[in-house]
N, C-alpha and C positions, 0 to 999 in steps of 0.2 A: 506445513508438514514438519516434525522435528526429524530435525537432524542430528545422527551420533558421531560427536567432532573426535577426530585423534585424542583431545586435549581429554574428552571426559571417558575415554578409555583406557588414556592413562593413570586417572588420580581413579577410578575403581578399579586398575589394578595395584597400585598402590594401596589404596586402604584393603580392598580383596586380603589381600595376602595380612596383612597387621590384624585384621577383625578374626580371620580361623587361630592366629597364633595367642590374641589377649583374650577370645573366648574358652578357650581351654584351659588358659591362667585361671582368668580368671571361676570357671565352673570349676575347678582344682580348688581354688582359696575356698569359694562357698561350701563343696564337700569337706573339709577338714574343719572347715567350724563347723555344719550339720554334725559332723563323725563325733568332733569333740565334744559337743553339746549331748550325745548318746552313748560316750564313749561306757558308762556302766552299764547303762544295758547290753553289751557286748563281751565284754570279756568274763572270761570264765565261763561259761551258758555251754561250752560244749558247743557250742555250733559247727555244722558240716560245710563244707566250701560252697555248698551248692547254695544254701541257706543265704549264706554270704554275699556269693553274688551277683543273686537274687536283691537283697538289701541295697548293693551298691549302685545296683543298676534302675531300680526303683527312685533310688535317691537321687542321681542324677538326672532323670527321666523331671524330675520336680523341681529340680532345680536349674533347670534351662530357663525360662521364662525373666530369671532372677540376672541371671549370667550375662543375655542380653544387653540390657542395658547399660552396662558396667563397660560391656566389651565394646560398645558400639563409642563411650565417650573413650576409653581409653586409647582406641584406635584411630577414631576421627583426631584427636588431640596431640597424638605422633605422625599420621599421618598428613597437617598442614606444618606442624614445627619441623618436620624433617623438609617440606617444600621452602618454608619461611627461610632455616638455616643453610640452606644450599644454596639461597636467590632466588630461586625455580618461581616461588610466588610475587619475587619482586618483578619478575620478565612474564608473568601471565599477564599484571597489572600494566605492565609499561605496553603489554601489546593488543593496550584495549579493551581488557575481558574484566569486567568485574569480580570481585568476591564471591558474588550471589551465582553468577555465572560458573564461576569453579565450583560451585556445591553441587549444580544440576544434576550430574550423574549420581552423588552420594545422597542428594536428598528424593530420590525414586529409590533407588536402593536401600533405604532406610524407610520407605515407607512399606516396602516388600518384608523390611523385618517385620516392623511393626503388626503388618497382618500375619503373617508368620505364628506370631507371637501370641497372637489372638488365639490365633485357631489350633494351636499349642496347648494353650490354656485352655478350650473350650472345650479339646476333644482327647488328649494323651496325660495333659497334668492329673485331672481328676481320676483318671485308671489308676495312678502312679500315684498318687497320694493314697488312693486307699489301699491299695496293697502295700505298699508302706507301712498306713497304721494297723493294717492285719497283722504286719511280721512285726511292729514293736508290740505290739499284745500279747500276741504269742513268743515273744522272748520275756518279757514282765510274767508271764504264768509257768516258762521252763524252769526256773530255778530260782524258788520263793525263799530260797535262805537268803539269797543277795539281794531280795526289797525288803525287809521289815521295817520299816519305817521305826524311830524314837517318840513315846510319849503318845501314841496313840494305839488302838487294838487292830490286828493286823488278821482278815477271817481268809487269807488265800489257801491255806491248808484245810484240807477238808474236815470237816466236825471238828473244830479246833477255832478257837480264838487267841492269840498269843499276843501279849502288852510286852514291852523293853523299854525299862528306861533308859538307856544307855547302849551303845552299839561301839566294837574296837572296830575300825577300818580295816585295820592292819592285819589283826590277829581272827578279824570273825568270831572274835567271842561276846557272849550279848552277858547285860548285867542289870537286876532286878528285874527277873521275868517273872509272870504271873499269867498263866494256863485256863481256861477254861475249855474242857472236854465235854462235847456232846454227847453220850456214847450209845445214848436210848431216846427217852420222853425227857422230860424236861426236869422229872423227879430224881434223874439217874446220873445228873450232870458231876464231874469231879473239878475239882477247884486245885491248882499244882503252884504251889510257891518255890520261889531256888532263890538262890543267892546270883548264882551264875550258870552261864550253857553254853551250848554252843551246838548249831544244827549245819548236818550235813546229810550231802545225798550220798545216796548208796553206788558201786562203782556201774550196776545196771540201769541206776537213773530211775527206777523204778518205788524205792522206799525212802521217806526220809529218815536220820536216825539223830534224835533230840536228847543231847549227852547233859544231866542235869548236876550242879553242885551243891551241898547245903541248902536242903527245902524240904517243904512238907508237902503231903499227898491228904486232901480233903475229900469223901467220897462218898455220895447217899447210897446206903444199902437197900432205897425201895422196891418192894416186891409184890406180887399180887395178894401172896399169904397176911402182909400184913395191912391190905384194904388201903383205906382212909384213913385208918389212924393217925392221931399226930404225933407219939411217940416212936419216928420213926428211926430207925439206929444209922450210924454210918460209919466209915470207917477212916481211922487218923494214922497215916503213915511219916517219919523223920524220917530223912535218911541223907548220908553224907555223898554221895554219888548214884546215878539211875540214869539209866539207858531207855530210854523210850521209842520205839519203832513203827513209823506212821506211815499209812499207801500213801504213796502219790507217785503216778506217772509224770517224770516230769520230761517224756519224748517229746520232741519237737512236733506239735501239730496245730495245723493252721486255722487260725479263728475264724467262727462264721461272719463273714460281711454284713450279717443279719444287724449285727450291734452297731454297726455305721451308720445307719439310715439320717441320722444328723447331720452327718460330719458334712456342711457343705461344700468346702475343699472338693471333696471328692464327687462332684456334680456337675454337669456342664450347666451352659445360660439356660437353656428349654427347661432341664430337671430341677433349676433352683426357683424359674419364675412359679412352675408347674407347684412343685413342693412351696411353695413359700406360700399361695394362695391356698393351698390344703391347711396349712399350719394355721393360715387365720381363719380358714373358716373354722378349724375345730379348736381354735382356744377364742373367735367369736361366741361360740354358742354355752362355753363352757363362762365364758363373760357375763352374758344375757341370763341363765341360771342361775350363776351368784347373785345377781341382780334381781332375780325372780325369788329367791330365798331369802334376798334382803328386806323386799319388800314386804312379804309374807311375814315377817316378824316383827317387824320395825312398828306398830301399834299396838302391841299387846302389850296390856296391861292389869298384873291379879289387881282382885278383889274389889275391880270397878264390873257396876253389870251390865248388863248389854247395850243398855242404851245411853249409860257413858261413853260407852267405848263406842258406839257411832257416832255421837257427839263428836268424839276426839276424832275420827277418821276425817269429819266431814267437815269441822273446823280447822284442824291441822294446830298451827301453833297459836291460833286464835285461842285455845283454849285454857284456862289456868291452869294447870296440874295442882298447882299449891292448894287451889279450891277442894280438888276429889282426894285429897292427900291429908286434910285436917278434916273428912268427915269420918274416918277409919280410928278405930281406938287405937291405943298403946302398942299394946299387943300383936297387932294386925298392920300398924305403921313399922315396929320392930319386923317382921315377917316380911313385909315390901319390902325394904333397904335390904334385908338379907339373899332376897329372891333378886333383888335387882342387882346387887353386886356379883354373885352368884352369873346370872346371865351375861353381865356386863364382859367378866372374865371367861366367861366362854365364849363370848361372841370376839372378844381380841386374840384367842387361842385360836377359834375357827378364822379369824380372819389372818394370823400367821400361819397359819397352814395354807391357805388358798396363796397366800401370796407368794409362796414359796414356789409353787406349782405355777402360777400366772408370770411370775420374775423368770423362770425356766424358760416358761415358753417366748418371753418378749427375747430372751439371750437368744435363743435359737431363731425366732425370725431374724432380727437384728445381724445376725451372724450369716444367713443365709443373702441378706443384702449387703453386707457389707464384701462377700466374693463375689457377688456381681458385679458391682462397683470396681473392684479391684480387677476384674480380668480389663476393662478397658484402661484405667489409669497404667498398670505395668505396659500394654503396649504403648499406649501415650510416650509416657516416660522414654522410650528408647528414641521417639520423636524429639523429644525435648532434650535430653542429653548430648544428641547431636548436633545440636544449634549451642549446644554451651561451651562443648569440647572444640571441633571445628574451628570455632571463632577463637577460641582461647587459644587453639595451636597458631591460626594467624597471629595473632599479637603479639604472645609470648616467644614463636620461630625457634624454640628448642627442641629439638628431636630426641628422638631416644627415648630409654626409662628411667632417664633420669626428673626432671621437672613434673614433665607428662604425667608420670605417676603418681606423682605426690599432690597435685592439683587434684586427677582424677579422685581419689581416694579422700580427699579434702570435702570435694564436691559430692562425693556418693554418701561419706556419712552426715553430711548435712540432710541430704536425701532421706536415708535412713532411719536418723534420729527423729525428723517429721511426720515419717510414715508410718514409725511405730507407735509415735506418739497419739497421731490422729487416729492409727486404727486402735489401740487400748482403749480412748476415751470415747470411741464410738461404739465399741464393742461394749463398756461397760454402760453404756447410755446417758453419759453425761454429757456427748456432742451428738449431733444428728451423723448420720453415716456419709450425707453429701460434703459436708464442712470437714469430718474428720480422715476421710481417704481421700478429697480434691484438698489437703493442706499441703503436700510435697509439691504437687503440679502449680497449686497456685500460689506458691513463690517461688518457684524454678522459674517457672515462665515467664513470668519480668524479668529475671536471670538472664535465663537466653536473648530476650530480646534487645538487653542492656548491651551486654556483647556481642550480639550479632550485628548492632548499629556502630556502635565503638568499630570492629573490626572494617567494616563498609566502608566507614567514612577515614580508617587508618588512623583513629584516634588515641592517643597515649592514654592506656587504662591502667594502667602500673604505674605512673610516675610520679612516685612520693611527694615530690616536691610541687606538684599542682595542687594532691588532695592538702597538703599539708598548709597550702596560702591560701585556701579554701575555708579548711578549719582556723584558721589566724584571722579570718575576716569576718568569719560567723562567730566567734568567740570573744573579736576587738583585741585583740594582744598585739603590743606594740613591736616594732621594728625599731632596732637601735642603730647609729648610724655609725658607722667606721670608716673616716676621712683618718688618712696615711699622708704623711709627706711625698711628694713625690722627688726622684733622684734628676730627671731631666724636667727644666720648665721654661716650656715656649715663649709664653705673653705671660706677665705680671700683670697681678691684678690693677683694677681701675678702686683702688681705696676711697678716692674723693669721692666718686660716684654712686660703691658700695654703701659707702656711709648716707650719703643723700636719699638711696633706697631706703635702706633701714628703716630711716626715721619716719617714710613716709607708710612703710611697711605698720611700721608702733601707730602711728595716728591711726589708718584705716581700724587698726585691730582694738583702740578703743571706739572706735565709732561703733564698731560692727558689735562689741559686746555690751554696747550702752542702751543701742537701738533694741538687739535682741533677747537680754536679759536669759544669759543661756542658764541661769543658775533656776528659773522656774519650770515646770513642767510643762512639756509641751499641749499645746491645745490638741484634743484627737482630732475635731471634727476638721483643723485644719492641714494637720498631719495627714489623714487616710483621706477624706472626698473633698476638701476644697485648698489642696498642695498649689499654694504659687511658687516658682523658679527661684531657689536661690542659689546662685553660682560665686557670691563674693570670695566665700574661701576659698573656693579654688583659683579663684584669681590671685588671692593674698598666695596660696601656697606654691602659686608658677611664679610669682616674680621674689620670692622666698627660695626658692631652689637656685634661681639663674643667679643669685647673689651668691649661693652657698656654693654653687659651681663655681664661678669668676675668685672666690677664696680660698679655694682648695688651692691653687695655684700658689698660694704664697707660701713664704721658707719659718714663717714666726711659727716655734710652736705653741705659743699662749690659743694664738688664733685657731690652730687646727682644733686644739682642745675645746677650744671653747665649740668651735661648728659641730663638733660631736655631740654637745649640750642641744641642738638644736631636735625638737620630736620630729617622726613624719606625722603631717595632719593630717585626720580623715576627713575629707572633704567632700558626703555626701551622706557620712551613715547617721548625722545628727538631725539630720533635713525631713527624711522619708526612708522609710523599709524598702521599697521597690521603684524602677525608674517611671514605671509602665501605673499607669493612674487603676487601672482597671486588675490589677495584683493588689495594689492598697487596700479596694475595696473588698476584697476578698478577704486580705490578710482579714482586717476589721470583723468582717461577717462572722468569719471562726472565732470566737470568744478566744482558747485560750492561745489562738497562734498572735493573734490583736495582742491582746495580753505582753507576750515574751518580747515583739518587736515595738511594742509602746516601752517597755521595762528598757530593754534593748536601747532604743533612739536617747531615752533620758541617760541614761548612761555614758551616752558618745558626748552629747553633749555638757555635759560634769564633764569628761574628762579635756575636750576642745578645750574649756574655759582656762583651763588648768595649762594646756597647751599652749596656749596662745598667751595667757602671763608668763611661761617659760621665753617663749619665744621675744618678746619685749626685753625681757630681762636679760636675756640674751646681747637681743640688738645693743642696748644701753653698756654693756660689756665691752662688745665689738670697738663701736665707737669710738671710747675710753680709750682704749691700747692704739686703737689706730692715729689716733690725735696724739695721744701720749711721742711715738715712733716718731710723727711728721716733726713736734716741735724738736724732740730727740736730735 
């Protein structure tokens, strides 16, 4: 039977109270960039308070699901560093209770979001997203002066098509505008050039009123009276300024939902499995069709007769074409090539048009899987962010908004930058939809579990100077050695004894590079599956240290300088890549990781050889001064 301890009513009232205070943060932050990402469509439109907020409240209704996760790392992440800095976690720890154990209470609590979050998403976000994109449609159609887009034809105004090439921000004055008016049949249409304009609504919102400068007025005078004719007359207006007055309502009113029926945002799971299976059966059959059309064409051939062109069905590409193609005359070869090019180009015009239409419909399934997908990952994610932050608060043991935030905010747009990434490239169908919404989660999630074992076992995951002798050892960069005089000195060194090392130290280290000729490349197959023991240098470089120790002790400074000459040796990385015989073979197996640690070991050992003449040259220095001092 579980039991609920004091302990895990404590830390869920602790994080309780930090998860309502960094959710409203943070759902605050997400609303201000939502707002500022729409901020034009908002201003100026006239909108009424009610309209508003209606908007605002929609907006955040959408943006819960988002908020969640953010809130849950930022608050687990303050709430163990304010434990960690207070002690509080070092006295849960000393009183027996694991890490994992202090989670218990937040890690049920955080799977209640999780679900939460789910069924958030399942059943309230899709309401709220589309009425959402009803009221940003219906503000994009309130007041058509403030979208004309630059360099394209803009048909929001009704019987009107209006081009600008240039648009003032500032001033709302448009420049090189170019009109076409609808205003009858198609004979009747007027053509308006200006230099410059500038449109506005009227103060009942009801007309727009299009102020023109320096333009012409193009206009067909077609009429019944003058038939078919093609001398038809029309009429040519200059004029240095023109006022034009065009209906439009532009009152606030609310779009039919009817034009959403895509949007799958706005769908729960049942309505997108439901819809997405509709989608393919009706661009299935619209598939099979083309396919039926295809085939239906794809052997015909003029000016073969009938029982060529069975031949050709019934041989397929058995058959010569080159053969039925030089029985035809000149004239009739001329005629084929023209008819076949002819068809050719219309069969790649009809097949850009089908694809046009087929490319739509794969965007729209695609897109309806790819919110499915995503209602589980977001609640996931509040899963997973709380195994990143938690832990990170253990280890890091700063409270507050200070660290906690900036970690958090580090970590979400890492998140972010992932998830938009994978969903664009799945959206556009260049990754499959499982690979490009599971890319956030599946590398958070070794994240989390990176840190949640770090933090468990209370292992130093910040400390520069471990990653940093990590990279020194995978890299092979040497360590220089800094021997100091010392001010007080015990025991004086044994110099007779020193120097008998040495020498015996120089003999071994030509044995050991005559026998092993470190200047050739190592053999693989004895390096990676058949590594015998070799320990000599590490023997040469412990009885190499205990001399360099027993010298540090003297007052000469010839000899400290010289002991500084002395390298540290690596004493296993010229041997073998790994201690472990069964990582050798592995490394090997992987071509290019084999590769880097064979490149690798010859390298260590070029540098040894190198090392190990230092180190003679050395010794024979040593020596020298020390015999020098005794006869001295």
């Amino acid at each position: 039977m579980i039991r609920i301890k004091k302990l895990d009513i404590f830390i869920a009232k602790q994080f309780g109270m930090l998860f309502v205070g960094t959710f409203f943060i943070c759902q605050f932050v997400l609303m201000m960039q939502f707002l500022w990402r729409y901020i034009d469509e908002l201003i100026g439109k006239g909108l009424s308070m009610e309209v508003m907020a209606k908007f605002f409240w929609y907006m955040g209704l959408m943006l819960v699901p988002q908020a969640l996760p953010l809130a849950i790392l930022l608050s687990s992440l303050i709430t163990f560093g304010n434990l960690g800095e207070s002690s509080e976690l070092t006295a849960i720890k000393a009183a027996g209770i694991s890490l994992m154990q202090s989670f218990r209470s937040l890690i049920v609590i955080t799977i209640f979001i999780s679900g939460l979050s789910f069924v958030f998403q399942n059943n309230i976000g899709p309401e709220a997203n589309n009425k959402i994109a009803q009221l940003m449609i219906s503000m994009q159609q309130k007041s058509p002066e403030l979208e004309i887009p630059e360099g394209v034809f803009y048909d929001g105004i009704p019987n009107s098509n209006l081009y600008v090439q240039h648009k003032d921000l500032k001033t709302g004055k448009l420049y090189g505008v170019m009109i076409y008016r609808m205003t009858g049949s198609y004979e009747d249409q007027a053509i308006i050039l200006a230099d410059s304009g500038m449109l506005q609504s009227t103060a009942e919102k009801k007309h727009l009123v299009l102020t023109l400068w320096s333009g012409e007025w193009f206009e067909n005078m077609q009429t019944d009276a003058f038939g078919n004719s093609a001398a038809v007359p029309y009429r040519r207006e200059s004029f240095i300024t023109k006022r034009i007055v065009l209906d439009f309502d532009a009152g606030f009113n609310m779009t039919d939902a009817s034009v959403l029926t895509n949007n799958a945002r706005g769908k729960s799971l049942a309505q997108i499995f439901r819809d997405e299976d509709s989608l393919k059966l009706s661009y299935d059959s619209v598939g099979r069709q083309y396919y039926a059309d295809a085939q239906r064409g794809l052997y015909y051939m003029p000016h073969v007769n009938q029982k060529d062109s069975l031949l050709a069905v019934k041989a397929g590409n058995k058959l010569n074409i080159d053969t039925i193609f030089n029985r035809l005359s000149l004239p009739q070869k001329q005629q084929a090539v023209s008819e076949a090019m002819s068809k050719v180009q219309g069969a790649v015009s009809d097949l850009d048009f089908k694809s046009m239409f087929t490319d739509d419909g794969d965007r729209i399934i695609r897109q309806h899987e790819i919110e499915a997908v995503s209602k589980f990952t977001v609640a996931l994610s509040c899963l997973i962010f709380f195994f990143i932050g938690a832990p990170l608060g253990a280890i890091i043991r700063k409270g507050g908004l200070g660290i906690p935030v900036i970690v958090s905010v580090l970590v979400f747009i890492i998140y972010y930058i992932l998830d938009n990434s994978g969903y664009r490239m799945a959206r556009s169908g260049m990754w499959t939809v499982w690979f490009g919404k599971g890319l956030a989660p599946g590398v958070l999630t070794p994240l989390a579990i990176f840190v949640t074992y770090k933090a468990s076992n209370d292992s130093a995951v910040f400390n520069l100077d471990q990653y940093r002798e990590m990279m020194r050892r995978v890299l092979g960069l040497k360590i220089k050695r800094n021997i100091t005089g010392k001010e007080v000195i015990i025991d004086e060194p044994c110099y007779a004894e020193d120097v008998a090392k040495l020498a015996v130290i120089s003999k071994d280290i030509e044995t050991y590079s005559t026998l092993h000729n470190l200047k050739r490349m190592p053999d693989p197959v004895k390096v990676f599956f058949k590594y015998r023991p070799d320990h000599e240098i590490e023997r040469i470089s412990s009885e190499l240290e205990s001399v360099i120790t027993d010298l540090s002790n003297t007052r000469d400074a010839y000899l400290l300088n010289e002991l500084n000459n002395y390298p540290v040796l690596s004493v296993k990385a010229h041997t073998r890549p790994f201690e472990r015989k069964w990582l050798n073979i592995l490394s090997a197996v992987i071509i290019p990781l084999g590769i880097f640690f064979y490149c690798r070991m010859w390298r260590f050992r070029v540098r040894l050889l190198r090392d190990l003449k230092m180190v003679c040259q050395t010794n024979q220095n040593i020596a020298r001064r020390i015999k020098k001092a005794a006869l001295g």
